[in-house]
N, C-alpha and C positions, 0 to 999 in steps of 0.2 A: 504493500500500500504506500502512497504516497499523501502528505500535508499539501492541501490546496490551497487550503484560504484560515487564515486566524486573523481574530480578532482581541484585541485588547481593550480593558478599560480600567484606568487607572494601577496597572504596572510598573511598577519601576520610574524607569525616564515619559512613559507614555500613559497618557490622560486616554488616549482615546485615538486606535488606527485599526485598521482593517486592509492585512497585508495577502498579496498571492504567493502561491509559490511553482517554481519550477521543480523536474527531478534534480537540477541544480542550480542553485540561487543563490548567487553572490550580494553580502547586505554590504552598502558602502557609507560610509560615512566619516566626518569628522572624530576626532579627542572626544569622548564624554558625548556624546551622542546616543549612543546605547546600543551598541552593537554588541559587546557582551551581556546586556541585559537583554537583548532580543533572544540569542540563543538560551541562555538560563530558562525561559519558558519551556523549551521541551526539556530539559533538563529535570523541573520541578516536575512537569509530566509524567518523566519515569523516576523520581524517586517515589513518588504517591501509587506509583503503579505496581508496588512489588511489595509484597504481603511483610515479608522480611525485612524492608529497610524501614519500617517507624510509619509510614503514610505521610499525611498530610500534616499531622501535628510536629514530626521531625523535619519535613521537608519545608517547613514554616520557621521552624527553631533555628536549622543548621544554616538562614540566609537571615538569621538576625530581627526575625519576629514580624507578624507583618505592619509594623510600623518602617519596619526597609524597604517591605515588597509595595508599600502601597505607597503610588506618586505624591512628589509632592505638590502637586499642580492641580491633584482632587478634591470635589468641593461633594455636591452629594448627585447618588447616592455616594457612599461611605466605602461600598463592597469593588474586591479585586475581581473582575473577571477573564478566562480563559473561554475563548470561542473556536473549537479545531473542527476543518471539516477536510475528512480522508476518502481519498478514491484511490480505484486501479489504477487509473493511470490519471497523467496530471490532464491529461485533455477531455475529461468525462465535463458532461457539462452538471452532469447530479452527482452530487459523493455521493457514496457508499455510508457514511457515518457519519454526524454530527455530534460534538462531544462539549458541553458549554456547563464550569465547572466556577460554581460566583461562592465567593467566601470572606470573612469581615470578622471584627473583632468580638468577642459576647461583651457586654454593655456592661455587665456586673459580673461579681461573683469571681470566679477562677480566672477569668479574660481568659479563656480560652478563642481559639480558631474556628470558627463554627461555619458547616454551609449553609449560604443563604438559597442555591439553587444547584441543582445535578442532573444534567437531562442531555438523554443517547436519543438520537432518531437514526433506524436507518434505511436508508435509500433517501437522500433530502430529507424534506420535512416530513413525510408519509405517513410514515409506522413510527411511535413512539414507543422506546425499548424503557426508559426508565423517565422518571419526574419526580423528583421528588424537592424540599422535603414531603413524604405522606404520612397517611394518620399517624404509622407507628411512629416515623421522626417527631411528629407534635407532641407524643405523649410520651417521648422520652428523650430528652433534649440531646446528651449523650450521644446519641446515634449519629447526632449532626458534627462530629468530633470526626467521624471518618468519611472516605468517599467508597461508594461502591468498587470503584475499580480496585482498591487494594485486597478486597474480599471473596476470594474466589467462591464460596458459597453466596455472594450476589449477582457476581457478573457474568453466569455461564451464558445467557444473552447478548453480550458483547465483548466473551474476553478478549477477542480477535484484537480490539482497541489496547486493552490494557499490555497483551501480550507486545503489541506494535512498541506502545511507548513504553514500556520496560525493558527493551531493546535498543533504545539509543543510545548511539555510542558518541561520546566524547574526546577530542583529542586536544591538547596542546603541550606538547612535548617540553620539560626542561630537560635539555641533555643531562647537566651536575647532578639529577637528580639516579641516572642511569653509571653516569659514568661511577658514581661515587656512592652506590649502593650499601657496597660492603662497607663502606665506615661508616654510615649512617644511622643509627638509633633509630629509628622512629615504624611507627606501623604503616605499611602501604593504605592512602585513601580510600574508600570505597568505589569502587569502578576506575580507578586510578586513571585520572584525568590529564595526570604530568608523564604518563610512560613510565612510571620508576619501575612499573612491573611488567615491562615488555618484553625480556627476558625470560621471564617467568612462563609469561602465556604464550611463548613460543613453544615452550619447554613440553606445554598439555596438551598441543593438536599431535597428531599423528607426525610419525617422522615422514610419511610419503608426501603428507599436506604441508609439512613443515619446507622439507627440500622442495615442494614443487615452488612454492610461495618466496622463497629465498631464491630460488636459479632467476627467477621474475625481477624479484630484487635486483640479482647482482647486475643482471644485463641494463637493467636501466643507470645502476651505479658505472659501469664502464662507460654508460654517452655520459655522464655527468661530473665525476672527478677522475682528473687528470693521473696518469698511470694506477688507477684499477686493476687489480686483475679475478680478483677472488672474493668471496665470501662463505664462512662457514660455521654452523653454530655446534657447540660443543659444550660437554659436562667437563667442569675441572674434578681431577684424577684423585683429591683430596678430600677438597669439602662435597662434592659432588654439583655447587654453584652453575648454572647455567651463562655461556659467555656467547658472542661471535668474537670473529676474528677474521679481519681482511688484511689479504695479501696485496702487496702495492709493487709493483717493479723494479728489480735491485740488480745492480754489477754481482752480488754475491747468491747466489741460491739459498731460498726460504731467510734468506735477511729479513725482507719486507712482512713478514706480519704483524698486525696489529691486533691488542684485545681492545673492547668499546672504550674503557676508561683512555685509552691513546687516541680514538676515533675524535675527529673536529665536531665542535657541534651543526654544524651545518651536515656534517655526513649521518650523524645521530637522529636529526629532526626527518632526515631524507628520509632515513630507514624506516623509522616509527610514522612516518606519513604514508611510504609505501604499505607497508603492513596492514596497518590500518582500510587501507583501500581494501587490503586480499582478501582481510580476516572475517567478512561476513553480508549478509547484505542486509541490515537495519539501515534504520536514519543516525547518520553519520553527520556531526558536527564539526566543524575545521574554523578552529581562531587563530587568524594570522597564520597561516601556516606557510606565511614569507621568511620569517626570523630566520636571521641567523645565517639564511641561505643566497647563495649567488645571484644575483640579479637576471644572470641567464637560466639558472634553471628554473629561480621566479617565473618568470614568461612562459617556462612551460607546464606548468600545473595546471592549468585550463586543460591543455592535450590531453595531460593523463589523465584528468580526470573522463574528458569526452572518451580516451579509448578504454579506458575499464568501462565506462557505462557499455559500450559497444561490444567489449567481447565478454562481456560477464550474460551469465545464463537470466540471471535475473538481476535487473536494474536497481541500484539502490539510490535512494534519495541521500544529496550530500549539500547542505548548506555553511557556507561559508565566509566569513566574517574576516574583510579586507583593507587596509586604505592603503596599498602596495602600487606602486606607479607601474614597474615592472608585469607584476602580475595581471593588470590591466590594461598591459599593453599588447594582448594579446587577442589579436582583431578577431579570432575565433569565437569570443564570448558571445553569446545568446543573449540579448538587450530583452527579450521579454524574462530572464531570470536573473534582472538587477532588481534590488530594493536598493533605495536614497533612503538612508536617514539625515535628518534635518531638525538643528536645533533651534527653540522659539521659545516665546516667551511664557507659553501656557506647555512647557515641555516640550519634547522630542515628536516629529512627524514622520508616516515614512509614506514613499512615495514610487511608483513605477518610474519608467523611462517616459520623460513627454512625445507628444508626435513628433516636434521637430528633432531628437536627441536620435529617436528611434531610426528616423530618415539617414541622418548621417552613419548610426551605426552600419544599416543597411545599405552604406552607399563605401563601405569598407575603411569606415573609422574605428579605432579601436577606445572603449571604454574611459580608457584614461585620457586621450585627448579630446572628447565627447563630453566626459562625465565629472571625471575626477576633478576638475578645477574650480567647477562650481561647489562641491563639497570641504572641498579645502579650508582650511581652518583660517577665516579671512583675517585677524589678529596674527599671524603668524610670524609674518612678518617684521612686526616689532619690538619681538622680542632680541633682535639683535642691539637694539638699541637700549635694552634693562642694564 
């Protein structure tokens, strides 16, 4: 399934938008505009979605209560809402499901998290799968403490939804966090968002899935850094730690290899971006997944992305969050899977490609000299002068 259309109301940076989407959709916008806050939405989606990780009441807690989640540009109503609507494919003109998830603070008493509204349609508007709150939520207030979706004894009518969004994957790579594992203290994340556990989850697929996914890797690693020759993942002989180790081209035979913690971080973010592509087909989030890395192979992350969508069996949705000149300069982009965010004074807006923007795209401009200027952080400028 694929996210067609959400809508927000009083989120984050945003009071109030109603965004499309593509099976890839790059969000552009300025500093503090809220392009990590736009992703967080699905994010919060699947932590509520999995029975296991706390629901709604944690997924409220762990982002700082919803006095953080709720804009501050809101006047009344009071309540956050979430509006997702999913189809087969992004070009159906009816989703498949409608999911619109409105919650607000209790007025007294424990201030707890409470819904104010929870309702599945599917097929559009048509058939309604759930509504509530209902009687029993009236008559026992408690109940409005959780969403259906995290209750597999509620939602056998739409687990298809909850399964989808407790499948989203997260990426943003800090290499330090990879290369310096082993001296680190600390417990990996939950769904580990930095890759510190990339490693790891190499280690649990199948060695056949593992080698095929890595030989994919290494070849795209040889068009990409200069004397390449190898990649290969391996148990250390000791602790039994899970490592790779790339070979680079030397005067001396097997001189050149390296373990990750020797890996550049731009070779590190490459890997764990690659990976991530192979490793499944959910909805796949990508923040900035420029860092770090070469400006030339910036430019080509549009391609990889268009050719995994192309030869994968099944298509996965991958939204991406950009302000990368490089990356935008790559006249390939699809202008109907841009989102503008735009900041004002009643909060953050977001916006398609206008007609005119659209024309040029189509007349073989690329995104960044289309787009990007107008987004640009128009103070910029002046800070040469602090």
């Amino acid at each position: 399934m694929f996210v067609t259309r959400l809508k927000l109301r009083n989120w984050r940076n945003f009071r109030e938008v109603d965004i499309p989407f593509r099976d890839t959709t790059y969000v552009l916008g300025a500093n503090a505009t809220g392009k990590s806050n736009l992703l967080d939405v699905f994010r919060f989606l699947r932590d509520i979605s999995k029975p296991q990780g706390g629901g709604l009441q944690k997924a409220v807690s762990d982002r700082g209560g919803i006095s953080k989640l709720r804009c501050l540009h809101a006047r009344r109503p009071p309540e956050v809402v979430i509006d997702v609507e999913l189809s087969e494919s992004v070009d159906d003109e009816v989703p498949a499901w409608r999911y619109v998830l409105a919650f607000s603070a209790e007025g007294r008493g424990a201030r707890r998290t409470l819904i104010s509204q929870e309702k599945v349609w599917k097929g559009g508007n048509s058939v309604k799968e759930l509504d509530r709150p209902n009687h029993d939520d009236k008559n026992d207030k408690a109940r409005l403490t959780q969403t259906h979706l995290q209750q597999v004894e509620a939602n056998s009518g739409f687990r298809q939804i909850a399964e989808f969004f407790g499948d989203t994957t997260y990426l943003h790579v800090v290499p330090q966090l990879l290369k310096f594992s082993d001296r680190i203290s600390g417990h990996l994340l939950e769904n580990d968002p930095f890759g510190q556990g990339l490693l790891e989850g190499m280690a649990k697929v199948s060695a056949k899935t593992r080698e095929s996914r890595l030989k994919r890797i290494e070849n795209a690693l040889k068009l990409a850094i200069p004397r390449f020759e190898q990649l290969k993942f391996l148990h250390d002989k000791v602790d039994g730690r899970p490592h790779m180790e790339a070979l680079y081209t030397h005067h001396r035979p097997h001189a050149g290899w390296q373990r990750e913690d020797q890996f550049s971080d731009g070779t590190l973010r490459l890997i764990g971006l690659l990976w991530s592509l192979l490793a499944g087909n959910s909805l796949l989030l990508l923040e900035e997944p420029e860092l770090s890395l070469n400006d030339a192979i910036v430019k080509q992350i549009p391609l990889m992305l268009q050719r995994l969508q192309r030869d994968s069996k099944r298509r996965r949705q991958i939204i991406v969050s950009t302000h990368s000149e490089a990356l935008l300069s790559n006249e390939g982009i699809d202008g109907r899977g841009i989102i503008v965010l735009e900041s004002g004074s009643e909060g953050s807006t977001a916006r398609v490609t206008t007609q005119t923007e659209a024309v040029a795209l189509r007349a073989g401009l690329s995104p960044a000299e289309v787009i990007l200027s107008n987004v640009a952080q128009k103070t910029a400028e002046k800070l040469s002068s602090w």
